[in-house]
C-alpha positions in Angstrom: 203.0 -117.1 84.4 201.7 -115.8 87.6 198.3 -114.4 88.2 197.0 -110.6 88.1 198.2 -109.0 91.2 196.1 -106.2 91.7 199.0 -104.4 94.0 201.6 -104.6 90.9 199.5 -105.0 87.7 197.3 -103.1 85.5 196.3 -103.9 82.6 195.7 -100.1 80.0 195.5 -102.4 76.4 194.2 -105.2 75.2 195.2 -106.5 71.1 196.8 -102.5 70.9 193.6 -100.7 72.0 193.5 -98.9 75.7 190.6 -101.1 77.6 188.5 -99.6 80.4 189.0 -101.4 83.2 187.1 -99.2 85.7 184.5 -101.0 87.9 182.1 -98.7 86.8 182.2 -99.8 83.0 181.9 -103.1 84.5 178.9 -102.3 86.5 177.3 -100.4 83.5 178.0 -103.6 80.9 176.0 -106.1 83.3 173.2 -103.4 83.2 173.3 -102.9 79.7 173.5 -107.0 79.3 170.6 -107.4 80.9 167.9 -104.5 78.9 165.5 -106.1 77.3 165.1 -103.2 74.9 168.5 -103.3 73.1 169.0 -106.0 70.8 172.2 -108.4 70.1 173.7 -105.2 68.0 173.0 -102.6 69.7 175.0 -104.5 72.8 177.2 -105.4 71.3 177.9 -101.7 69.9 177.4 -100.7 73.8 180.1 -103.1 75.0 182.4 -102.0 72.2 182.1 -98.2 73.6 182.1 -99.3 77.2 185.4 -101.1 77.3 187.0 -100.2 73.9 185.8 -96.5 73.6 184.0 -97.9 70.1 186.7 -99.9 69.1 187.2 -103.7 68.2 190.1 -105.3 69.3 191.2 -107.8 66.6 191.2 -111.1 68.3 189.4 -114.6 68.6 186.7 -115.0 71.0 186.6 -111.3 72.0 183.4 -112.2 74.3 185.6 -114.7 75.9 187.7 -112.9 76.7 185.3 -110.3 78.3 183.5 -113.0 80.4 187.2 -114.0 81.3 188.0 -110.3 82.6 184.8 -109.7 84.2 184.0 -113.3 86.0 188.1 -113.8 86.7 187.9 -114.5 91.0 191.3 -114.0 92.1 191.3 -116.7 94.5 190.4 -119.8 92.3 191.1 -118.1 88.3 187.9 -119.4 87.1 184.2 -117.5 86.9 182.4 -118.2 90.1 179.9 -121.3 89.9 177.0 -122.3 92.2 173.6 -120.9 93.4 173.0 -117.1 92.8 172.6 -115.4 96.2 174.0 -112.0 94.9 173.0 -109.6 91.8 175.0 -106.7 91.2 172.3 -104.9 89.7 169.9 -105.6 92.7 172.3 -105.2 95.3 173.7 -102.1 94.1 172.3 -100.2 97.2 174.0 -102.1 99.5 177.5 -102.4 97.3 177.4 -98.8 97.9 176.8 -99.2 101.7 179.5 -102.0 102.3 182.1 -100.5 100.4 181.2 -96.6 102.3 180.5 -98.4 106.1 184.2 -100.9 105.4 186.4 -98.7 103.6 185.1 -95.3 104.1 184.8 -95.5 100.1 182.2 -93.1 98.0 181.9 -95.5 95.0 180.2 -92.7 93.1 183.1 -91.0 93.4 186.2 -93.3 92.8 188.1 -94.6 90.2 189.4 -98.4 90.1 190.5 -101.3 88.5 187.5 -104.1 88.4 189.9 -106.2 89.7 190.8 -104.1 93.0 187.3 -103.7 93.4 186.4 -107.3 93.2 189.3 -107.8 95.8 187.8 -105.5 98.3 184.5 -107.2 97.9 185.5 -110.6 98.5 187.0 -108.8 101.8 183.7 -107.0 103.2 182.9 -108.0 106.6 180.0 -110.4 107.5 178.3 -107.6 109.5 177.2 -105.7 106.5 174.1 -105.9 105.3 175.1 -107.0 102.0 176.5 -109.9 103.1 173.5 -110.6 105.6 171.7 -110.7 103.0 173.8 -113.0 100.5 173.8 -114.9 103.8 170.4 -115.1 104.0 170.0 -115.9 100.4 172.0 -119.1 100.5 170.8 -120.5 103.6 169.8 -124.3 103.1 167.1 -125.4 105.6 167.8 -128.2 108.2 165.1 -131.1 108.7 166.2 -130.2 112.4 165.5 -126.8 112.1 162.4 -125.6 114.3 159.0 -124.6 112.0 159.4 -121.1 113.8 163.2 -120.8 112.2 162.0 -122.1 108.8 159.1 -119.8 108.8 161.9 -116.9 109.6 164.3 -118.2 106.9 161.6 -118.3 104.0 160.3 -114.7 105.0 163.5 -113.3 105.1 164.1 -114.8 101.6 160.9 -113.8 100.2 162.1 -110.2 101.3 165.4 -110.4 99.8 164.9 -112.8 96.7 166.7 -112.1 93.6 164.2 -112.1 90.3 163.9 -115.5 89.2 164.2 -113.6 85.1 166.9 -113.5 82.8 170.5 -112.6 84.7 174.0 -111.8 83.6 175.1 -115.3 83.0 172.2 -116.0 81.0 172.4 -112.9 79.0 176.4 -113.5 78.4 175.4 -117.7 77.2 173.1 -116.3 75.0 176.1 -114.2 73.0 
C-alpha cells in the first residue's frame, strides 16, 4: 500500500477513536515529553488527552505507533537519524518566522494535519533564518578551513547551540 499523501489522505481515527492530528497537539506532546516535572503517568495521561481527547486506543505498542506518526518523514518512511541541528521546542521562534516570511502562514492561527505541516517544512527556503541556523548547526569544519572561518563557525554555533540535556528522542527511548 502506498504512502500518506497529504493532498488525498487524512487520517480522523485510529483503533475506532478520532485522533488529533493537528500540528499543534504535536508541538505541545514534544513539550510536555520533555518537563521534567511530570512523571511517566502523568505523560502518559497528557498524551492520552492530547491525541486521544483522554482516551486509549486498544492496540499493541500504542507508543510505537505515536513515535511512528510523529517521526514518519514523507520522503524516506522512517524517523529521521543523524546529528541534531534542529529542536522544535528551541526553534519555535523561528518555525513561526519561516512558515509567516514563506507561506504568508500565522501558525498561531491555523489548523493542519502534522503531516502537511511537516511537508511544508521540509520545503522552507535556505534563506530563512531557520534554516541558516540548522545550517549553521551542522557545519563540519575543514582542516583547510582558514583559523578566521573556524573561529566564525564555532561562535556562531556557541550562539545557536541546542542544550546538550535531555531531548525528545531521549524522553520517547525512555517510554
Amino acid at each position: 500500500m502506498p504512502k500518506f499523501n497529504v493532498i488525498t489522505d487524512k487520517p480522523e481515527e485510529y483503533s475506532g477513536i478520532i485522533v488529533n492530528t493537528d500540528f499543534k497537539s504535536v508541538l505541545k506532546f514534544f513539550r510536555m515529553i520533555e518537563a521534567e516535572d511530570l512523571n511517566e503517568e502523568e505523560k502518559t495521561r497528557l498524551t492520552m488527552q492530547i491525541f486521544f481527547n483522554g482516551k486509549i486506543p486498544l492496540v499493541n505498542n500504542l507508543w510505537e505507533e505515536i513515535e511512528t506518526f510523529i517521526y514518519y518523514d514523507s520522503q524516506k518512511g522512517e524517523k529521521s537519524e543523524g546529528a541534531k541541528v534542529f529542536d522544535y521546542n528551541a526553534d519555535h521562534g523561528r518555525i513561526f518566522a519561516a512558515f509567516w516570511e514563506t507561506y504568508n502562514i500565522d501558525l498561531r492561527n491555523t489548523d493542519m494535519h502534522w503531516f502537511v505541516f511537516r511537508e511544508l517544512f521540509d520545503a522552507i527556503p535556505e534563506k530563512t533564518k531557520l534554516m541558516q541556523v540548522i545550517d549553521i548547526r551542522g557545519k563540519k569544519l575543514k582542516k583547510e578551513d582558514s583559523a578566521e572561518y573556524k573561529k566564525q563557525i564555532m561562535k556562531l554555533k556557541n550562539i545557536y547551540r541546542l542544550d546538550t540535556g535531555d531531548n525528545i528522542q531521549s524522553a520517547l527511548d525512555r517510554w
